[in-house]
C-alpha positions as CSV (number, residue, x, y, z in Angstrom):
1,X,0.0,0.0,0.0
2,X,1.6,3.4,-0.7
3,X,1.5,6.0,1.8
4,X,-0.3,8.9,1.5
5,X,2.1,12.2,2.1
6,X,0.7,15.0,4.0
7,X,1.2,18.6,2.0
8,X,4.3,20.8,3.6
9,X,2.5,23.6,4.3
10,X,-0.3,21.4,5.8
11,X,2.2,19.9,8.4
12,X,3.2,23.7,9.1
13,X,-0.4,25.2,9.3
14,X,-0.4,22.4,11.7
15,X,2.3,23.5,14.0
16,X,1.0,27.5,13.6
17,X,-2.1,26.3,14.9
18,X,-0.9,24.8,18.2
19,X,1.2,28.2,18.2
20,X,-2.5,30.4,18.1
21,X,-4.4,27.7,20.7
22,X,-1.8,29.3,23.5
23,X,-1.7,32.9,22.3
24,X,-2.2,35.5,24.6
25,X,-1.1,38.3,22.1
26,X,-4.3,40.7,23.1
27,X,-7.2,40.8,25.4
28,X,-9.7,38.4,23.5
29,X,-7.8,35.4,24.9
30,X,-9.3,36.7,28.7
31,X,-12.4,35.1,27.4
32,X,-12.3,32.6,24.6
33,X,-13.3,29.2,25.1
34,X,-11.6,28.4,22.0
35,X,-8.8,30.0,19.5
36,X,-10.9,29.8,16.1
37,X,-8.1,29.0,13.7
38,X,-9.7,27.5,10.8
39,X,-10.2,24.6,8.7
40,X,-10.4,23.3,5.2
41,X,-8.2,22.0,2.8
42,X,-4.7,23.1,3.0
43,X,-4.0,23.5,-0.5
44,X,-7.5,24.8,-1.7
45,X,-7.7,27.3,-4.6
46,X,-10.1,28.6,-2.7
47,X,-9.3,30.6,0.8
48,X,-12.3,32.1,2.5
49,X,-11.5,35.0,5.4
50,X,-14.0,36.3,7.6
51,X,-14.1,38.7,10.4
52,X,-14.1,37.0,13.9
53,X,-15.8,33.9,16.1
54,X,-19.0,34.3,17.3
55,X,-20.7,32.5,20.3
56,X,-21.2,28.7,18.6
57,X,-17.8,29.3,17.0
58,X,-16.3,30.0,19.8
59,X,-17.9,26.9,21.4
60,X,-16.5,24.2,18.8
61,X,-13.4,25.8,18.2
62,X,-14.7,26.2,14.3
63,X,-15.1,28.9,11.6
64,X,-18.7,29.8,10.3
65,X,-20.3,26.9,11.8
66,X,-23.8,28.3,13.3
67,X,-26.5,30.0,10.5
68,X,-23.7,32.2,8.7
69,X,-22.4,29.0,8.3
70,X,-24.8,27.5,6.9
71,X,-25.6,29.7,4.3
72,X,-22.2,30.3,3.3
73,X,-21.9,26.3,3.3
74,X,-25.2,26.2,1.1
75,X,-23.8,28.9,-1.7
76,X,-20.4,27.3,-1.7
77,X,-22.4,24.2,-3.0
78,X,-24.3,25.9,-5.8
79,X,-20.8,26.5,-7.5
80,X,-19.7,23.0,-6.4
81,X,-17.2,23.7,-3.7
82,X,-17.4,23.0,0.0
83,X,-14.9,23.7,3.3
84,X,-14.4,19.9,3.4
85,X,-13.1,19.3,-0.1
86,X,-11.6,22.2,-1.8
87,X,-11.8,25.3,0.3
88,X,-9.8,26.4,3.6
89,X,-11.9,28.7,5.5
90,X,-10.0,31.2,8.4
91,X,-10.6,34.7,10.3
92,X,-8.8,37.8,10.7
93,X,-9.0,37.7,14.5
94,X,-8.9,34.2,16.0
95,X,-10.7,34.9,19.0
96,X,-14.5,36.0,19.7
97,X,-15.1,39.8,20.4
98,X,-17.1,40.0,24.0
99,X,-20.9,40.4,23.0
100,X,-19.6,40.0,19.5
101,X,-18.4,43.4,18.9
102,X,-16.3,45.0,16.1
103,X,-12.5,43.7,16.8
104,X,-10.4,46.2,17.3
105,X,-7.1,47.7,15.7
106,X,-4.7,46.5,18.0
107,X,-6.1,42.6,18.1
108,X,-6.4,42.8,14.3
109,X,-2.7,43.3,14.5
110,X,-2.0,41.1,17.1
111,X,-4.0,38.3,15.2
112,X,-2.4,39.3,11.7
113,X,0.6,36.9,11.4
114,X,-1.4,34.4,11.5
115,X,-3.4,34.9,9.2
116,X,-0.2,35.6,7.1
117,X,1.1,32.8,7.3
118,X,-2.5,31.3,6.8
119,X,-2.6,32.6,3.0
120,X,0.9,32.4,2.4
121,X,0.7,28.0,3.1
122,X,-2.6,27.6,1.7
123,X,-1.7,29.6,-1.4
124,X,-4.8,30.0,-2.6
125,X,-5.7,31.3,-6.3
126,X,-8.8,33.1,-5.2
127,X,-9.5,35.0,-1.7
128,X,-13.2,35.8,-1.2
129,X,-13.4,38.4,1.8
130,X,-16.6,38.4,3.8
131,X,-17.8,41.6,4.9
132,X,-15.8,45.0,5.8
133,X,-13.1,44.2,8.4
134,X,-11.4,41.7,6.1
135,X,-12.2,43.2,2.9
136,X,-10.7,46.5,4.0
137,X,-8.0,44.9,5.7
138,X,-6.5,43.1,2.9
139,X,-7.2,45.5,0.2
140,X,-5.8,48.6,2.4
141,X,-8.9,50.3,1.7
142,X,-11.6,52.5,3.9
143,X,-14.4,51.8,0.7
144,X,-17.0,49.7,2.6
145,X,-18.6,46.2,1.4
146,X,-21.6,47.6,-0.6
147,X,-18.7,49.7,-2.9
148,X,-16.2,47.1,-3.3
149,X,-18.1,44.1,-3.2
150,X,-19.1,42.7,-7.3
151,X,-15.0,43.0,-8.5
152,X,-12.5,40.6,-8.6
153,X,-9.4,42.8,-7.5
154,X,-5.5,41.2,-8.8
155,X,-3.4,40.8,-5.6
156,X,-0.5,39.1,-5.3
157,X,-0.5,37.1,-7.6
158,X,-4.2,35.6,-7.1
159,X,-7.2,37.3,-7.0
160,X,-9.6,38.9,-4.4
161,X,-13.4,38.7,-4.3
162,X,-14.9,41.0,-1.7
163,X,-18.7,40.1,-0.6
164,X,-21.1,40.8,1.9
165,X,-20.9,38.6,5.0
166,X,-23.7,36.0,5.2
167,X,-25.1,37.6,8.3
168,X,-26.2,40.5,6.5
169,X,-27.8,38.0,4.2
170,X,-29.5,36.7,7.0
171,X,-30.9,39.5,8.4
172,X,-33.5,39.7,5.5
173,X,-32.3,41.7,2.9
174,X,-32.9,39.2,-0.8
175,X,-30.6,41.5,-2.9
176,X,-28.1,40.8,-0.7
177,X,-27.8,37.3,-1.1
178,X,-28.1,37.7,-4.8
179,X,-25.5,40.2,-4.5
180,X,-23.4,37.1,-2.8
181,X,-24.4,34.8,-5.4
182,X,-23.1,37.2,-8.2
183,X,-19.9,37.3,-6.4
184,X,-19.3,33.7,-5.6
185,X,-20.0,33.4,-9.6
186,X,-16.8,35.9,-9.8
187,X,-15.3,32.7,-7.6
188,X,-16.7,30.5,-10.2
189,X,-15.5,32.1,-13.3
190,X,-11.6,32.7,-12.3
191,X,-11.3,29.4,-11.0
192,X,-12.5,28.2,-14.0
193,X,-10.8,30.3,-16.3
194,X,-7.6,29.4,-14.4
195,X,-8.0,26.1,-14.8
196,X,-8.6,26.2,-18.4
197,X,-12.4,25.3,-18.3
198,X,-13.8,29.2,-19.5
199,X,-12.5,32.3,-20.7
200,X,-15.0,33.9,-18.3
201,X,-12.5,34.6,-16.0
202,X,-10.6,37.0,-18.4
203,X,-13.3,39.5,-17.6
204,X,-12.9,39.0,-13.6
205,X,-9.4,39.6,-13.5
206,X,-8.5,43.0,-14.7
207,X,-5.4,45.0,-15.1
208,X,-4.9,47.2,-12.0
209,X,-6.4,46.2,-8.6
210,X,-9.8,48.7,-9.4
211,X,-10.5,47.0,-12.2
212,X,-14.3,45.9,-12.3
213,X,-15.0,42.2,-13.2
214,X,-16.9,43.1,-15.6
215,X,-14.8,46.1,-16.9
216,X,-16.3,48.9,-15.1
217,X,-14.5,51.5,-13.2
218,X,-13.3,51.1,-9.9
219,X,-15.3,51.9,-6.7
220,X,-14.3,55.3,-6.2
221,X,-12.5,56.6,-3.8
222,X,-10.9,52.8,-3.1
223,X,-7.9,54.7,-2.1
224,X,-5.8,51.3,-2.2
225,X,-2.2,52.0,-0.3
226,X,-0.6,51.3,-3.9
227,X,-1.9,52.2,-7.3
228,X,-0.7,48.0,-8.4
229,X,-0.5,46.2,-5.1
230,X,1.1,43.6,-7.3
231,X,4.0,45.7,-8.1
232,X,4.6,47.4,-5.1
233,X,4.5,43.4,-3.8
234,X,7.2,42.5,-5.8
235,X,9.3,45.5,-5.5
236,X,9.7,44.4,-1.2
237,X,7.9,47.6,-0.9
238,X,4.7,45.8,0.7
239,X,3.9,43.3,3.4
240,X,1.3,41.1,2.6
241,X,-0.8,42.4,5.6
């Protein structure tokens, strides 16, 4: 029988995860029951980053695994993906918010090399940001959801989807959800296109990190740290967080 080898950067998101179940980098670990790292597959092309834990995360020790969840779980299947196959699903801060507040500056930056080192082992092809904090976060931007969301922005080297989180979706809203659908079909298409199935990802991927998906301007006022995040990557002159 020939053994199955386990993925490098699987062994080593491994080892980074014991590292985050000890943290005590900032004040949410006073009152976590668990550090939410993540889960998925480790070498997904897909790598889905949400805000924070909430109360039945924080329970199980899991990302998005109470209604948000679910919904998120039920639109990853209508593009025929799912957390346990081909996506790896983390947060920007690894531990809840009390009363499930807005995480703050300094435990975003106490949280942030892990989820460096997150995305930089899973190496995913396509990043779909739910909601503001991780949207702005990774794009360097202070352009909410509802102006960023419906692009597929280049960065480093892969791409990023902004979308709503599910929550709002939950709270009632129906455009919103089809606003998410449109957007995990931005997903749909680059993947695709990347893995030479479409061409409809030539339309999602644009030029400059403004670019629309479907070649409209950028959301004004995006105000992105660098005019090619790209560039400025490969010229050292950028972190990836």
């Amino acid at each position: 029988m020939t053994a199955v080898s386990t993925p490098p950067g699987a062994t080593r998101l491994g080892v980074v995860a014991t590292e985050a179940a000890a943290c005590t980098r900032c004040r949410l670990s006073e009152g976590r029951t668990n550090v939410v790292f993540g889960m998925g597959n480790a070498t997904a092309d897909l790598m889905i980053v949400g805000e924070g834990p909430g109360k039945r995360e924080d329970e199980l020790g899991l990302p998005f695994v109470g209604r948000s969840g679910k919904l998120l779980d039920e639109l990853l299947a209508e593009i025929n993906l799912s957390r346990e196959a081909n996506v790896y699903i983390a947060n920007v801060v690894k531990c809840r918010p009390p009363g499930n507040r807005d995480p703050r500056e300094d435990e975003i930056e106490s949280c942030k090399p892990y989820l460096r080192e997150q995305l930089t082992l899973v190496d995913p092809k396509v990043v779909l940001t739910l909601g503001n904090f991780a949207s702005k976060l990774l794009l360097r931007t202070t352009t909410g959801i509802t102006r960023l969301r419906g692009h597929a922005y280049p960065w480093w080297n892969r791409h990023l989807v902004p979308t709503f989180h599910p929550a709002a979706a939950l709270r009632g809203r129906a455009q919103v959800l089809e606003d998410m659908r449109y957007d995990l079909g931005l997903v749909r298409a680059i993947l695709a296109g990347e893995s030479g199935e479409s061409g409809e990802a030539g339309e999602a991927q644009g030029d400059g990190p403004g670019e629309a998906a479907k070649g409209e301007a950028a959301p004004e006022g995006s105000e992105l740290v660098e005019a090619d995040i790209d560039a400025a990557a490969r010229q050292g002159q950028l972190d990836l967080l």
